[in-house]
C-alpha positions in Angstrom: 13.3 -70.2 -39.8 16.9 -70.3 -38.7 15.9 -72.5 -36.1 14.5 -75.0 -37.9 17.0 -74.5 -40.8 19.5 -75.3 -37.7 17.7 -78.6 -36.8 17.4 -80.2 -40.1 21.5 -79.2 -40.6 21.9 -81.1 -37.3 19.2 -84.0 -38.0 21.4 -84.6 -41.1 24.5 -84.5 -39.7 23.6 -87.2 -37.2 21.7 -89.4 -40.0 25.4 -89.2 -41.9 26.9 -90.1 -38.8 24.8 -93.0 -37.8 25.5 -93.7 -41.4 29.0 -94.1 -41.2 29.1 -96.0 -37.8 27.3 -98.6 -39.2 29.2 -99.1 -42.1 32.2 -99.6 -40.2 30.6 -102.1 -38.5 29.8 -104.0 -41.5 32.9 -103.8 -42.5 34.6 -104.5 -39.3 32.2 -108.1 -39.0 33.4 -109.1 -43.3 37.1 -109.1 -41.3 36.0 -111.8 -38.8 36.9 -114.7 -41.1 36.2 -117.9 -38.6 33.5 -117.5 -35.4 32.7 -114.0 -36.7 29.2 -114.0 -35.0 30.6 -114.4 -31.8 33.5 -111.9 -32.2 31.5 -109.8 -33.1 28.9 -109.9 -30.4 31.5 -110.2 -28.0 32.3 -106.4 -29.6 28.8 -105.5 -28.5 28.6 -106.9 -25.2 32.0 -105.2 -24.5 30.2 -102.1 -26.1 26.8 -102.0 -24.1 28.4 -103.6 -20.3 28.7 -102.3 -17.6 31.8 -102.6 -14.9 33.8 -106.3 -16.8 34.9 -108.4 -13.7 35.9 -111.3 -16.3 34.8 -112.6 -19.8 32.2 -114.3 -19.3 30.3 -112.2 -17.4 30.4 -110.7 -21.3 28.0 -113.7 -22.0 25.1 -111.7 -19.8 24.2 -109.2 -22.1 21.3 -109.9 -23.8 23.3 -109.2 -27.2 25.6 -111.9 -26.8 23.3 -114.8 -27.8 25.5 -117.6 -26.6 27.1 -119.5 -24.0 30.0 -118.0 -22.1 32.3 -120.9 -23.8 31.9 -119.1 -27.1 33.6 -116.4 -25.7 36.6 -118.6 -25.3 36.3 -120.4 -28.5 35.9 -117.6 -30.4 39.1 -115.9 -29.0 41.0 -119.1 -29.4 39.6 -120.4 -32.9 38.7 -117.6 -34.4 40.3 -115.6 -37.4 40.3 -112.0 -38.1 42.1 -110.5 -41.2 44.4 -108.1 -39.2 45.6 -106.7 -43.0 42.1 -105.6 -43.6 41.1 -104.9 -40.7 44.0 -101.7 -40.4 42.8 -101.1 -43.9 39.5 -100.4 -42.5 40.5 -98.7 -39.3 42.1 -96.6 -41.6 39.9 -95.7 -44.0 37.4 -94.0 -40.7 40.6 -92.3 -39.5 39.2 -88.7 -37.8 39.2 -86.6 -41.1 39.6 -83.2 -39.1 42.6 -84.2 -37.0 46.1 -83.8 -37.7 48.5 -86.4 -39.4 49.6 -87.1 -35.9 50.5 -90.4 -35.0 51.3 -91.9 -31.4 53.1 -95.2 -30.7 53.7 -96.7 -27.3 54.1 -100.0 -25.7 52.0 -101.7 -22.8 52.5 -104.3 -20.8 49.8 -107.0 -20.3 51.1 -108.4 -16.7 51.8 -112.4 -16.5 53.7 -113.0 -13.8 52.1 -116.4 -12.3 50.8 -117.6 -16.0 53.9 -120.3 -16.0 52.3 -122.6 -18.7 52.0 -118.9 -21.1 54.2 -119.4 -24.0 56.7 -116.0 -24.9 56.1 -114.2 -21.7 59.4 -112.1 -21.0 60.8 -108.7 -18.3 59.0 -105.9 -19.4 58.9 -102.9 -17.6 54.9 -102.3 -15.7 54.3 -99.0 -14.9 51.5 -99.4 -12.2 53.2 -103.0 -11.2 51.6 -102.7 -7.5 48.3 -103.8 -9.0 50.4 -106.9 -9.9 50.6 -107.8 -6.4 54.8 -108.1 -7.0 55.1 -104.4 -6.7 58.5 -104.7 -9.1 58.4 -102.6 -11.6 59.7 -105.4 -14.1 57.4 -107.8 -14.2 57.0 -111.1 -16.8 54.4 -110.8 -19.3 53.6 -109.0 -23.0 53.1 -106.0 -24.4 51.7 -104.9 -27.2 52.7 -101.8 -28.9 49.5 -99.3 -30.4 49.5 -96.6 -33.1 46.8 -94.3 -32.6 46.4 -90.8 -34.5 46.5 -88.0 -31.9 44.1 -85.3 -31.6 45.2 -81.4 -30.4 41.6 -80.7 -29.1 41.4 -80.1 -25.3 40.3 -83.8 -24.4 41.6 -87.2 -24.2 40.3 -88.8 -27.6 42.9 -91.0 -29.6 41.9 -92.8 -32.8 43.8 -96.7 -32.3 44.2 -97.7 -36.2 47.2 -100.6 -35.1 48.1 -102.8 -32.6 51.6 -105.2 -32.9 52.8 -107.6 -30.1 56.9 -107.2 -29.4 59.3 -108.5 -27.5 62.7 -106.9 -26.4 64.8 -108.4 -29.0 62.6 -106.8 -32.1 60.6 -103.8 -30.8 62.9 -101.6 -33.3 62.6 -103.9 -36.0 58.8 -103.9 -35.3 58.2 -100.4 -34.8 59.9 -99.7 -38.4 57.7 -102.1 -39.7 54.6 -100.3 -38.5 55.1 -97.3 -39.4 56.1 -98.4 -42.8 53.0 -100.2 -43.2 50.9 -97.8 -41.7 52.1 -94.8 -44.1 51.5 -97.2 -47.1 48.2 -97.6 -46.0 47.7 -93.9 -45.5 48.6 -93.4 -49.0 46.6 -95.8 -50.3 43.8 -94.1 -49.7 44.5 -91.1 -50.6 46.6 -88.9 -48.1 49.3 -86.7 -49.4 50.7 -85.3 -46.6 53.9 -86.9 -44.3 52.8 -88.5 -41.3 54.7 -87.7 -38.0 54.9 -90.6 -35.5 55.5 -89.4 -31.6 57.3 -92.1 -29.5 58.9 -91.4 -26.1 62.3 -91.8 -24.6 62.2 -95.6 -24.3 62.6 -95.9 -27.8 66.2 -96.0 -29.4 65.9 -93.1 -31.8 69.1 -94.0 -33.7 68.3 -97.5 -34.9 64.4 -96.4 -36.3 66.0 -93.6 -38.0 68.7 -95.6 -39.4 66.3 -98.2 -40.5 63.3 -95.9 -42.1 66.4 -93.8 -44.1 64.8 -95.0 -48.0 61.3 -93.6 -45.7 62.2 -90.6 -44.3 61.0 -88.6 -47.7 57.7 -89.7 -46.7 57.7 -89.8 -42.8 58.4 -88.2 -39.9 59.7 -89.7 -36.4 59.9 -87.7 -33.6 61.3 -89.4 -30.3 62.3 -88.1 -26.7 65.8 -88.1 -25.5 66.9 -87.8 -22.4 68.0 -84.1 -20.9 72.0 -84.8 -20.1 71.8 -86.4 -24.2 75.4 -85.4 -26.3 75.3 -85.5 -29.6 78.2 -84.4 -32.3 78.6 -82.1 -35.6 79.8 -83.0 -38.3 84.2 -82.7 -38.6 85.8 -79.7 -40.1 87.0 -80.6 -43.2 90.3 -82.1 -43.4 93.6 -80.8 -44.1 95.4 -81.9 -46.8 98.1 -84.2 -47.0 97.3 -84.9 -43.1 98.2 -88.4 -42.3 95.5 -90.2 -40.1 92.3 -91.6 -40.4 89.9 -88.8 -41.4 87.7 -87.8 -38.0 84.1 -88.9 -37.7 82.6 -86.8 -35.1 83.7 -83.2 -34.3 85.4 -82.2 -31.3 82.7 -79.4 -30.4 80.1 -81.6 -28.9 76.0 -80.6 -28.3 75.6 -81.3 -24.9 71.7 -81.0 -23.9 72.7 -79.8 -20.3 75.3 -77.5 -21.4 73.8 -74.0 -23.1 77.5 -73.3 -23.9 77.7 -75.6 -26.4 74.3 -75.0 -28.2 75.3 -72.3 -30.7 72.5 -70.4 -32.2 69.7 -72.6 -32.8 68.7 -73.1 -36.5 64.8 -72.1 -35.7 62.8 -70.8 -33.4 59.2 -70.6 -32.5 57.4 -68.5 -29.4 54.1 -69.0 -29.6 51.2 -69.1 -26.7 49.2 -71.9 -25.9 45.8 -72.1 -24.0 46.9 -74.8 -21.6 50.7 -74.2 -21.4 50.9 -70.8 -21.8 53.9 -69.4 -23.0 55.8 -72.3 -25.5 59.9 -71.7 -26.8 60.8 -74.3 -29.3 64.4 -74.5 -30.7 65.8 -76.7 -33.1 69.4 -77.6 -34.2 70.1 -79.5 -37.5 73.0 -81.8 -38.6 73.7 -83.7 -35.3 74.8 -87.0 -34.8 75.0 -89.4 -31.9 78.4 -91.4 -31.4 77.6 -95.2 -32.3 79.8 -98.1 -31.7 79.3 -101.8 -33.5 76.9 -103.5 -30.9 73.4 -104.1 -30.0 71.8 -103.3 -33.7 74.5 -102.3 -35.3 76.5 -105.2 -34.1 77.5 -107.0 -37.7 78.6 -103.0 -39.0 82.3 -102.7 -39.4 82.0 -99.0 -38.7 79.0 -98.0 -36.9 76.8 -95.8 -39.5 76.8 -91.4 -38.9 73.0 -90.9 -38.1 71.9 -87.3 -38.7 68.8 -86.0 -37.7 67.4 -82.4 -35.9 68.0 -81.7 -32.4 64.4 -79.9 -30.6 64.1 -78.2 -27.0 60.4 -77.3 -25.9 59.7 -75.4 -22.6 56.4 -74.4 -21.4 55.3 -71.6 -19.2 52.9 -74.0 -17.1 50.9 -77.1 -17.1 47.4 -77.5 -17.1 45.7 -77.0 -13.5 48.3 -74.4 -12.8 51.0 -77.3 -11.7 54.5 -76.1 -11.9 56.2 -76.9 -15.4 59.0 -79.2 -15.2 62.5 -78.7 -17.1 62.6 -78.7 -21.0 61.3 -81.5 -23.0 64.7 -82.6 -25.9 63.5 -84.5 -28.8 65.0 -86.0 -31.7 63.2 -85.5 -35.2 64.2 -87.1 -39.0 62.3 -86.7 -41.9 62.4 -84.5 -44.9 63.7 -80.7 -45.2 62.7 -79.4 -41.5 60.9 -79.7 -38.8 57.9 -77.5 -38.1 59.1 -76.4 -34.6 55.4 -76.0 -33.3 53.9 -79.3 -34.5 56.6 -81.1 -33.0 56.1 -79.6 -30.0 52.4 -79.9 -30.0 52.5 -83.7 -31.1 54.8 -84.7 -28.1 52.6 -82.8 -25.8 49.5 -84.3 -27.2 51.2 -88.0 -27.7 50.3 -88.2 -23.6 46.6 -89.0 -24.8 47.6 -92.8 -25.3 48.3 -93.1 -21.9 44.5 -91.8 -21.3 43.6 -94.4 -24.4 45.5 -97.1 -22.2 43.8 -96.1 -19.1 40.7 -96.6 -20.3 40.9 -100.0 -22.4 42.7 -101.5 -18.6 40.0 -99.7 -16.3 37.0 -99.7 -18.1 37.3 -102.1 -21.1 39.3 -104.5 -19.0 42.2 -104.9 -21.9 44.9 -106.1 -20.0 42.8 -108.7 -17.1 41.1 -111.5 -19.3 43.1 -114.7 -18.1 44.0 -116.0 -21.6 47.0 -118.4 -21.7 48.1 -118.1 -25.1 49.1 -114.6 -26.9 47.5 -115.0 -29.8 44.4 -115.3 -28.0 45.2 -112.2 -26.3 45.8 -110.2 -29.8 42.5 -111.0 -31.0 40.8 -109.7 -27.6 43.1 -106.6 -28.6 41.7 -106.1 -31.7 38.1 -106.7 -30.1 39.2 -103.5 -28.0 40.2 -101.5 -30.6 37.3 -102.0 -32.8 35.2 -100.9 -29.7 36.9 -97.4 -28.7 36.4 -96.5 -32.4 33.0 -97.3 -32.6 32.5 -95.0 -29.1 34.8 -92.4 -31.1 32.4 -92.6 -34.2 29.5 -92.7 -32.2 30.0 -89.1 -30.5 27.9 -86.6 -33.0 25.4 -89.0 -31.6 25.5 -89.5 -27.9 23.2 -88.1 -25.5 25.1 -87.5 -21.5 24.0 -89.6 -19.4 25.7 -88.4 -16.4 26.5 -89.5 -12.4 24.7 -87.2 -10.1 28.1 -86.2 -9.3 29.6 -85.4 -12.7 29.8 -82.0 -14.7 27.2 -81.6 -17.6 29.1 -81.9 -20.9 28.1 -80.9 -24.4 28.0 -83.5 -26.8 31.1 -82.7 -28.4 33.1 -83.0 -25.0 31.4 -86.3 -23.9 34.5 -88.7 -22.8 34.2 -92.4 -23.9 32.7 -93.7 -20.9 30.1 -91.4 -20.9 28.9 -92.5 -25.0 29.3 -96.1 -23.6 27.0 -95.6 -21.7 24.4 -94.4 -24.3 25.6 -96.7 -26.8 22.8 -99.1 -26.1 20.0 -96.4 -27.0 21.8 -96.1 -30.6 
């Protein structure tokens, strides 16, 4: 009886499952507002392919009903409502996983496209695949907000997807995550969000920028290890003549344990992959600003306060040696919760696996489109695709290589449901 009283619980379970893929996808096709039918089935192919040399090699699935030069069209006259679109993306965020948001940049390599409008030097991580081998390389990149997940795997939940350029990433990365919390409380969350970002984003503008936000977000960004920040001035004698000092003259320098002080928190905790974890945090420091770059039209460059974290870690996964301690910069309201922060940087890593996949498998970044906004809509094709595989999961059946591990159901990667997505 248990048995059976086990199957139904798991028949139902997939039925509500199956239930709520396809209603994304229904409402995923009402966003595809011009050539929606072969957007759409462009998804599908994408979905059910195997290895993607080029597009329209797309057009040989037996899904996609039409001519490789729909393909095309559609990416170059078609329309998707990118407002509803996030709106849906969303609305099937992963209930179950923390209010964990990563953002990071990519760059989609151009360097021979010379009639591509808006290409500029961005920095490619894996520029030998170029065939340049400089790691600054001419192209775009496009910058993705996924929700992070603290399970043991490589699962990220892509719910945005912006293109910038050097001049505005700031600007544009305020801008998303102000839009992205609205959203989040539109339908219905009540918690804070905390967005993860890495050292090549300049923590002092986004905090500056998101101060009438920070009651109802978090940013956490990575600074670099030999980072000195400044405390706040003792106060001021009176009747002393001057102008009253900004920064005080005891500086926090992140490769100096003399000038730490005792840390306002602390958390020891252990962790399965990392073992042992020390998080410290430090609160009311300041880095010294001067009137260029964003803060360029200031007549005195603004006092930016935000908490100070250092996170070390016994070891790394596989048993590899752990490197030296992680500083990152947090702002948002009261204070930080030492081990989430910790957790979320750790964990904000998984967009690199997102990126690896949508370049190696989906083929993201090789499509030879010339214009960008082309490109974007092939983005969003991508992104609507690794959330269908994320949704499909309960559901999947391993279809494994000869040569790969058996996985349970609830640890099959993305390739592996892709490749049972055609059964579903």
């Amino acid at each position: 009886m248990a048995t059976r009283a086990s199957n139904a619980g798991e028949r139902a379970a997939c039925a509500g499952a199956a239930d709520v893929l396809r209603e994304f996808r229904r409402q995923v096709f009402g966003c595809l507002s011009r050539r929606g039918d072969a957007l759409f089935e462009l998804a599908d192919a994408l979905l059910l392919a195997g290895p993607v040399p080029s597009l329209p090699h797309l057009s040989c699935e037996p899904i996609f009903r039409r001519s490789h030069g729909m393909i095309y069209q559609g990416l170059q006259k078609g329309r998707i409502d990118t407002a509803a679109l996030r709106d849906v993306l969303v609305a099937h965020r992963p209930a179950g996983w923390p209010l964990v948001f990563g953002i990071d940049a990519s760059t989609v390599a151009r360097p021979y496209a010379e009639t591509s409008p808006d290409r500029e030097f961005h920095h490619h991580s894996c520029a030998g695949h170029t065939g340049s081998g400089d790691p600054v390389i001419k192209g775009w990149s496009w910058q993705w907000l996924s929700q992070l997940n603290f399970d043991a795997d490589s699962w990220t939940a892509p719910q945005d997807a912006r293109r910038i350029t050097r001049a505005d990433a700031a600007a544009v990365t305020v801008e998303q995550i102000i839009a992205h919390a609205d959203r989040l409380r539109e339908h219905g969350e009540t918690g804070v969000p905390l967005y993860v970002m890495d050292a090549g984003y300049d923590e002092a503008p986004i905090t500056h920028d998101l101060a009438e936000h920070l009651a109802q977000v978090q940013v956490l960004v990575r600074v670099r290890n030999d980072r000195v920040l400044y405390r706040d001035p003792p106060p001021r004698t009176a009747g002393r003549p001057g102008r009253p000092r900004r920064h005080s003259a005891d500086r926090f320098c992140c490769d100096d344990p003399a000038s730490w002080g005792e840390p306002d928190q602390t958390h020891i905790g252990d962790d399965d992959r990392y073992g042992t974890m020390v998080v410290m945090s430090w609160g009311g420091l300041h880095p010294k600003l001067f009137c260029r770059g964003r803060f360029a039209d200031f007549d005195t460059p603004p006092i930016i306060k935000g908490h100070l974290l250092r996170v070390t870690v016994e070891r790394l996964p596989n048993g590899r040696t752990a490197p030296g301690p992680l500083w990152l910069w947090w702002a948002g309201p009261g204070q930080p919760d030492p081990n989430l922060c910790a957790r979320a940087y750790l964990h904000r890593f998984d967009l690199e696996h997102t990126y690896r996949f949508a370049k190696t498998t989906l083929n993201w970044a090789d499509p030879a489109l010339r214009h960008p906004d082309q490109f974007d809509r092939w983005t969003w094709i991508v992104i609507c695709v690794i959330n269908q595989l994320r949704l499909a999961r309960p559901l999947a059946e391993d279809h494994r290589h000869p040569w790969e591990r058996r996985r349970a159901t609830p640890r099959l990667s993305p390739g592996r449901i892709r490749r049972d997505f055609a059964r579903l």
